[in-house]
N, C-alpha and C positions, 0 to 999 in steps of 0.2 A: 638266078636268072629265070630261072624254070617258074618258081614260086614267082614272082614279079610279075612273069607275062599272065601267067593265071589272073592272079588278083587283082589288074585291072580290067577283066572280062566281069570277071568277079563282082567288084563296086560297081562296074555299068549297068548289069544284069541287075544287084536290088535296088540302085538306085531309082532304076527303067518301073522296076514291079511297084515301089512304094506308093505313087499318084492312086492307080487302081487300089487297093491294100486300102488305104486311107478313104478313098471314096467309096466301097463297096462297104466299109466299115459304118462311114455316116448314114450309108443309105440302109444298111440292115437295121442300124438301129432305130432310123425315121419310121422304120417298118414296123418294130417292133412297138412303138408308141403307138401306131396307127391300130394296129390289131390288140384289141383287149380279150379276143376267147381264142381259144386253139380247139381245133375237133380234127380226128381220125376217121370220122363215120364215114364217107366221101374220098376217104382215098384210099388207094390199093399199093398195100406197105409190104415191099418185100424181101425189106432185108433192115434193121436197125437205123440204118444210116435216114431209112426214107419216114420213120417214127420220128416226125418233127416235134409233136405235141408233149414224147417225153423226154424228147432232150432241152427241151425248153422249161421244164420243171427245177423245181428248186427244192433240196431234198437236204434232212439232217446228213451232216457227213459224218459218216463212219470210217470210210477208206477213201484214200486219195490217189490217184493212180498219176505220176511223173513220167512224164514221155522226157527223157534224158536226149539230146543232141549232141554226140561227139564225135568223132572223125575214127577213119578206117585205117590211119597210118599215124605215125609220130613223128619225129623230129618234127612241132610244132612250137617248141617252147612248153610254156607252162599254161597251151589252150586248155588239151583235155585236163591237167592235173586242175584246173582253177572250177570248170565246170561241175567234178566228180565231188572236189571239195565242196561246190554248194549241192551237191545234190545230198551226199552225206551230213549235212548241216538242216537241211531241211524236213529228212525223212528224221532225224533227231529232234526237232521243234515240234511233229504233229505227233512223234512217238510222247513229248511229253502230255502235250492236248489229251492225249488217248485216243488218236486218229492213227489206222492202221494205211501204208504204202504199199500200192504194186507202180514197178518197174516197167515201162516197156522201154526201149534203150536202141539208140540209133548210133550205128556204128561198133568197129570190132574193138575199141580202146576203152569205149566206157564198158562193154559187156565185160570182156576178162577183168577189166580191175576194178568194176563193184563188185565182182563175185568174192573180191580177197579184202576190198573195204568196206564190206558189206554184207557178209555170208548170210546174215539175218535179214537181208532183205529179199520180197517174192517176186521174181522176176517173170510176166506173164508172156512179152512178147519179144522179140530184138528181131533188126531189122539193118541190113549190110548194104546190102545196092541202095540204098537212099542215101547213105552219107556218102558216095560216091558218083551218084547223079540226083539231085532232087529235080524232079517234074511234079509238072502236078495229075500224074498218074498215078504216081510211088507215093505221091501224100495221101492221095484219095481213099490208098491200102492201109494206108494208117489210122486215117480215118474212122473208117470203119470197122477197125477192130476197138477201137476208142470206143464207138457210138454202141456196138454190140454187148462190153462191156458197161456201160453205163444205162445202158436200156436193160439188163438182165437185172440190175442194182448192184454188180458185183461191186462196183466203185459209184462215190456218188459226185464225187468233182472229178476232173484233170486238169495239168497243169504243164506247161511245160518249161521245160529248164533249158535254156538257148542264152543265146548271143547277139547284141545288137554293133552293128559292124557303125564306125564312126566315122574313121579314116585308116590311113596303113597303116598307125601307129598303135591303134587302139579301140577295145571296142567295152562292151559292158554287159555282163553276164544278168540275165533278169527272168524273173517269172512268170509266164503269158498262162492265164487262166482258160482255159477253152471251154469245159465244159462244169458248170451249165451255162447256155450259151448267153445265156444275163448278164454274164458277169464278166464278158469278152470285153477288149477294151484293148485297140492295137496302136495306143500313146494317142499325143498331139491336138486332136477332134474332141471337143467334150460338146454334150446336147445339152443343153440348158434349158431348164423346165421352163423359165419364163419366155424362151422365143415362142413366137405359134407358126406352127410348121402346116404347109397345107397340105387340103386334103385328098388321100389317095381314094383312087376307085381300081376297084384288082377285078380284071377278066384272067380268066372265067371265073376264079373266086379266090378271095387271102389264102384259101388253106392248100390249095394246088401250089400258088404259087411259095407258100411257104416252102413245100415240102420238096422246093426244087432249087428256092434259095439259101436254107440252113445247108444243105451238105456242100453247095459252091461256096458258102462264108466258112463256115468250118477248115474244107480241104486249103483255101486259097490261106488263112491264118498259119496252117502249116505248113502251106509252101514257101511262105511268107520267111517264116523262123529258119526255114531252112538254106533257103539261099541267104540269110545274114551268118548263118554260122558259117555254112562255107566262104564267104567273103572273111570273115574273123578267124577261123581255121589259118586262110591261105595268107592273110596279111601277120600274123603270130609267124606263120613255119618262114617266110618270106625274111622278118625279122631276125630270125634264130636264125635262118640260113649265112646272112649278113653279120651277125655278132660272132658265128663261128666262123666263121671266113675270117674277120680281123681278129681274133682270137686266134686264128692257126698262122697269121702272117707275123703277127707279136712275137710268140714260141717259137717259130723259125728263126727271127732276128736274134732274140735273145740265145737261144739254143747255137745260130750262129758266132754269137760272141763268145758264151764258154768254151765252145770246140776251139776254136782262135787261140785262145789264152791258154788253155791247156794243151794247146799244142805245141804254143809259143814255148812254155815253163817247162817241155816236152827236150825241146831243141834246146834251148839254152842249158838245161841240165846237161845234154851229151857233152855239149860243145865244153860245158866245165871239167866232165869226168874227162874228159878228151886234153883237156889245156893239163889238167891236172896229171894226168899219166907222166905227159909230156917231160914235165917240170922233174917229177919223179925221177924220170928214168938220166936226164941232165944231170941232175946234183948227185 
């Protein structure tokens, strides 16, 4: 019941965030057709996040860096094992590429048990109060430990491994590319080369305003993932809570009819050894 009232706050909340998500997505990318140069000379960068011009870069990948989504509790069913399963399936795919992974890892379920299905993997960041509230504060933190590592070159893609929430039954585990930001792409909208899109004019200038709309498309992409995994989270444990529930009422019933019988076979033995004495002691 618990689970249930959550997860329809739950599907309101992404269903509420998806219109913005999907529009802020069309409109980044009309943007990025519009602007053909990127420059840094004119702005004042003070932390990674605000380095628009090399997160917009498209670089050989050497290390891929999986921002893993799982939850801080279990009794969920088989969310987080299905999630961990693709995450260990994919850091095996770019190990055979010869593409090196780092971890950063949302929640306490996937931290402890990549560490034991995954001991060989480099785990750079994990992060506990986001799988427990996502805002887009707590993304924003994510963010830019993302943007920090991919502007030093440690990593030269990210990725992230999440959940797209469908209905209470069911959702589907996928891989949302973040960085480099080219290669973003949040489903459903595709731009097509042949429309002609009109034209922007940017005050004060593209590159300010760049440098103010990659870190809101970035943070909102992960705020984005992260209210679908909690909605898939909650509609999984929701599920499980339900199949255990009739699965404990089953075993009751059943467990009540052996005790019955054997208590039945219980009585009726006495009452033999009992007739039987009887008889005995007659003859």
């Amino acid at each position: 019941m618990v689970a249930a009232a959550k997860v329809k706050k739950a599907e309101n909340t992404v269903k509420a965030s998806r219109p913005f998500t999907l529009e802020l997505n069309s409109m980044f990318n009309k943007l990025l057709h519009s602007v053909t140069s990127y420059s840094s000379q004119t702005l004042k960068i003070k932390s990674a996040i605000d380095n628009y011009p090399e997160l917009l870069q498209v670089r050989d990948i050497k290390t891929v860096g999986l921002l893993v989504i799982t939850s801080n509790k279990g009794l969920a069913g088989a969310y987080n094992a299905n999630i961990i399963r693709r995450t260990v399936q994919t850091v095996a795919e770019y190990k055979k590429q010869g593409i090196n992974t780092i971890l950063f890892i949302v929640g306490q379920k996937g931290i402890s048990t990549l560490k034991k299905k995954c001991p060989e993997c480099e785990i750079a960041k994990t992060y506990l109060a986001v799988a427990n509230e996502p805002t887009a504060e707590n993304s924003l933190v994510v963010v830019e430990d993302m943007a920090e590592y991919f502007v030093s070159h440690k990593i030269d893609k990210i990725e992230i491994i999440t959940t797209r929430f469908k209905n209470m039954m069911s959702y589907f585990i996928e891989n949302w590319t973040v960085l480099p930001l080219k290669n973003v792409n949040y489903d459903t909208e595709k731009i097509h080369d042949n429309v002609i899109e009109p034209l922007m004019e940017f005050t004060p200038d593209k590159h300010n305003i760049l440098q103010k709309i990659v870190p809101m498309y970035m943070s909102n992409i992960l705020f984005q993932s992260l209210l679908e995994a909690q909605a898939s989270e909650l509609a999984s444990r929701m599920t499980a809570m339900s199949a255990a529930s009739n699965n404990a009422e089953k075993m009751l019933t059943e467990l009540s009819v052996q005790y019955n019988k054997t208590r039945q076979f219980a009585i009726t033995q006495e009452i033999i050894e009992v007739v039987t004495g009887a008889n005995a002691q007659v003859g």
